[in-house]
C-alpha positions in Angstrom: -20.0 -11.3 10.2 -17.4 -13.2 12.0 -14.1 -14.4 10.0 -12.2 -17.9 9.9 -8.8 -17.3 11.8 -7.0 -17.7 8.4 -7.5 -17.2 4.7 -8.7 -20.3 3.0 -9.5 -20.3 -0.7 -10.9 -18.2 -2.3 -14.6 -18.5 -3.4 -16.6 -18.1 -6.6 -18.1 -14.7 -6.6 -21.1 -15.6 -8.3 -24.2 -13.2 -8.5 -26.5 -15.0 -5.5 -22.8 -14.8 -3.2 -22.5 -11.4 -4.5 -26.4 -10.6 -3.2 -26.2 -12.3 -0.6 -22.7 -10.7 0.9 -23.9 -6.8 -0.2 -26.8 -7.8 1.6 -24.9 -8.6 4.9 -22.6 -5.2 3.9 -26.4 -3.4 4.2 -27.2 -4.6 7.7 -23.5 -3.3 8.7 -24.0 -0.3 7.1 -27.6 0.4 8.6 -25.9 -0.2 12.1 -22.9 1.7 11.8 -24.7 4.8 10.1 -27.5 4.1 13.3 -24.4 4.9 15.6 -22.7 7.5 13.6 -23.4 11.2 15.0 -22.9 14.5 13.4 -22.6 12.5 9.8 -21.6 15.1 7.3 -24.2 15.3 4.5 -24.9 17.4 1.4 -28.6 17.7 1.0 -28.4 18.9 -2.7 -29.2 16.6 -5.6 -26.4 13.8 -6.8 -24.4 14.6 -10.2 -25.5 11.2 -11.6 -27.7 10.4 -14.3 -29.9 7.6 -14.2 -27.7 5.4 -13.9 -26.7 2.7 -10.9 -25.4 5.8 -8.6 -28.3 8.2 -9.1 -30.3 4.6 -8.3 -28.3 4.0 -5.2 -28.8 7.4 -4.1 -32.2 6.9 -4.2 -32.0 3.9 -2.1 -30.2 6.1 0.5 -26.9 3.5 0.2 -25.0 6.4 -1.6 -24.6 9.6 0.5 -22.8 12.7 -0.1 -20.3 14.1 1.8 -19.9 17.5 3.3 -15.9 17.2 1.4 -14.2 17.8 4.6 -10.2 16.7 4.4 -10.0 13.5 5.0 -8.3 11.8 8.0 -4.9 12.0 7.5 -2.9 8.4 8.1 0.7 6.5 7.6 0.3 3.1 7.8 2.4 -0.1 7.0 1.4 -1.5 3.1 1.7 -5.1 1.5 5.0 -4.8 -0.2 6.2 -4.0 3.5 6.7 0.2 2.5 4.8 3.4 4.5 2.1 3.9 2.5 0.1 7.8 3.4 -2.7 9.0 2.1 -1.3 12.5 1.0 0.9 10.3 -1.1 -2.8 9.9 -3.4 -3.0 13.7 -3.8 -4.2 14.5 -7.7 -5.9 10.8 -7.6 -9.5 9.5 -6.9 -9.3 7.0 -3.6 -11.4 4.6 -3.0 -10.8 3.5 0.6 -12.4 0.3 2.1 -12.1 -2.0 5.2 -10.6 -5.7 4.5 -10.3 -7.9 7.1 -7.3 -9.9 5.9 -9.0 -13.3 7.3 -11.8 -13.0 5.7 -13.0 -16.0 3.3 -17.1 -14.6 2.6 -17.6 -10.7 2.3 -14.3 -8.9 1.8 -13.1 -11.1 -0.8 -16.4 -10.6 -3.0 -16.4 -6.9 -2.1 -12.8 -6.5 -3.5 -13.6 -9.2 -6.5 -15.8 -6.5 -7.2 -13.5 -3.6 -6.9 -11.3 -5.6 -9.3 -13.9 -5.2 -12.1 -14.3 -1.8 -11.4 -10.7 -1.7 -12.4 -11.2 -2.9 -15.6 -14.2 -0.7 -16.2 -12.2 2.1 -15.8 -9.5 1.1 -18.5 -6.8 4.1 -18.7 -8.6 6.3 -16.1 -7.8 3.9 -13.5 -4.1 5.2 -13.2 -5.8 8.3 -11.8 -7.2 5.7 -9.2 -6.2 4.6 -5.6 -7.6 1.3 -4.4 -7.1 1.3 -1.1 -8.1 -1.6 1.5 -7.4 -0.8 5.4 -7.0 -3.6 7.7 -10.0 -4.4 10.4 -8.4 -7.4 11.7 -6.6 -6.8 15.4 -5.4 -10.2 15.6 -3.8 -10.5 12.2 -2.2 -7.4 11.3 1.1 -8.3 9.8 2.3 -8.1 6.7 2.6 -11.6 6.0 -1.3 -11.6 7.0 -2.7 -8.9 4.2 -0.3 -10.3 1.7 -1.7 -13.5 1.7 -5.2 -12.1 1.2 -3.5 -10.5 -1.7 -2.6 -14.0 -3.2 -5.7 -15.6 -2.6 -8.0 -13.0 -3.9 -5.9 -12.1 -7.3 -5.0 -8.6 -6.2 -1.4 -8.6 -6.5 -1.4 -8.0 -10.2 -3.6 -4.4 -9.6 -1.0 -2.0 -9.8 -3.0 0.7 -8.4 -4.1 -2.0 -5.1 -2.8 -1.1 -1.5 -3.4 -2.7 1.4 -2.4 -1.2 4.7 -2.1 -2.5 8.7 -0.5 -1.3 11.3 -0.6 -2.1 15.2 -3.7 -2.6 16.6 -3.4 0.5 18.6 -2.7 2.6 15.3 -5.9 0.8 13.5 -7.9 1.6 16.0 -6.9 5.5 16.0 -8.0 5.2 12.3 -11.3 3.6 13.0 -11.7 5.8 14.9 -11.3 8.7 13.0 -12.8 7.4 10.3 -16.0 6.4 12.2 -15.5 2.8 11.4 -17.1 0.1 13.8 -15.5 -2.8 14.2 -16.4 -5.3 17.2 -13.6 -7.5 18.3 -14.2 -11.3 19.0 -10.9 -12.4 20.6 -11.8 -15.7 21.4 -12.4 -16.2 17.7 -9.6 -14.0 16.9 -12.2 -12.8 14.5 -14.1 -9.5 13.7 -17.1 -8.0 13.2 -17.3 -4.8 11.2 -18.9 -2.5 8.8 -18.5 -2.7 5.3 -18.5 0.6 3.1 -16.6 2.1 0.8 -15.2 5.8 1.2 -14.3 8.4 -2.1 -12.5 10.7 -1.8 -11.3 13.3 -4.0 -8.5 14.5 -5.9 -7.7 17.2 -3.3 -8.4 14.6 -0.2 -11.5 15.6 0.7 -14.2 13.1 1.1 -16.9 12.9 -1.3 -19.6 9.8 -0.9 -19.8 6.9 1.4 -21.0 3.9 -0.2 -22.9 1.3 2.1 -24.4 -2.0 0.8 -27.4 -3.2 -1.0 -29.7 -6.1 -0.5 -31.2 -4.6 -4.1 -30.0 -7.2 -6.8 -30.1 -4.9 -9.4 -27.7 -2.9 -7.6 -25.5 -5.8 -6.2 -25.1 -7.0 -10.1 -23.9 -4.2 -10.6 -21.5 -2.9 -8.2 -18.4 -2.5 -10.3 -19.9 -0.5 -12.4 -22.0 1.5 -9.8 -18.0 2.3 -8.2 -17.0 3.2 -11.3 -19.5 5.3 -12.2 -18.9 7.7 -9.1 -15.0 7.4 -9.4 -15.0 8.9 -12.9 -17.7 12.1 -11.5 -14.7 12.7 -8.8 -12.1 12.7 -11.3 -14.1 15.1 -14.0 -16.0 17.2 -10.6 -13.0 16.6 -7.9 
């Protein structure tokens, strides 16, 4: 969905904004996935139980991975270091796109993210949250730290949040299969909201769209969770 030129405050993730914006995330998903060719899949049965993932699975939102490497990229973070992802090597990564002026979907999606966190307790130092700019027009670092600020994220230790020129973003889109649809009189974005997992050697595991399913938007902390701890017990 398009984005306001700036951050603005933060709103209440409640459980109908919460529907209501994995909802949005699904019809991204569906499109992006629609457009996505050679998609590496594992046809075998998930790990999960019964619980939210092996529902998710069912719902088709959760899809396994074929565990190539994944992309390799250096990119600019929020403290205004190189930030790689080889640097993550021996951790689970979650990695997500956040368009820093966002004010409706990224900032539930990584409200959400934040609970996850806490699920996790002391597993989640074995955990990279990662949030890759979508955002052409904002990129610097002033832009993703604000989103930081507004959205509570600078006290997760284990939170990075990279951008880099637009021409570097787009290689990693690119490579990454991300669709993201410029609106430059807006200075806004469309794009695709999913989360990536990747393993503890850096190959990717699951791809994670959206759900209009409440019982699976109430419960996507603990539905992210749930497949961060199989990589860190399965790799």
């Amino acid at each position: 969905m398009p984005h306001k030129n700036a951050p603005a405050s933060r709103p209440t993730a409640g459980m109908s904004v919460a529907a209501a914006a994995l909802a949005l995330a699904a019809i991204f998903f569906g499109i992006w996935w629609g457009m996505r060719r050679n998609a590496p899949k594992v046809e075998s049965a998930t790990p999960f139980g019964h619980g939210p993932a092996q529902k998710a699975s069912r719902a088709g939102i959760l899809t396994a991975l074929a565990g190539e490497p994944a992309p390799g990229w250096t990119l600019l973070g929020q403290n205004g270091t190189m930030v790689s992802l080889i640097q993550f090597r021996g951790r689970a990564v979650i990695f997500m796109p956040v368009d820093p002026a966002c004010t409706s979907v990224c900032p539930v999606v990584t409200s959400e993210m934040r609970q996850a966190d806490r699920i996790l307790g002391g597993q989640s130092r074995h955990v990279a949250i990662v949030g890759f700019n979508v955002n052409p027009y904002w990129t610097s670092v002033a832009a993703i730290r604000n989103f930081d600020r507004e959205n509570h994220l600078t006290s997760l230790p284990n939170w990075y949040f990279v951008t880099g020129s637009a021409k570097s973003l787009a290689s990693l889109w690119q490579h990454y299969h991300i669709w993201v649809e410029p609106l430059p009189a807006k200075r806004a974005v469309y794009h695709a909201s999913y989360l990536y997992f990747i393993g503890p050697h850096g190959r990717e595991r699951w791809l994670l769209g959206g759900s209009s399913d409440k019982s699976l938007a109430s419960s996507y902390s603990v539905l992210t969770a749930e497949i961060v701890r199989s990589l860190l017990e399965r790799g």
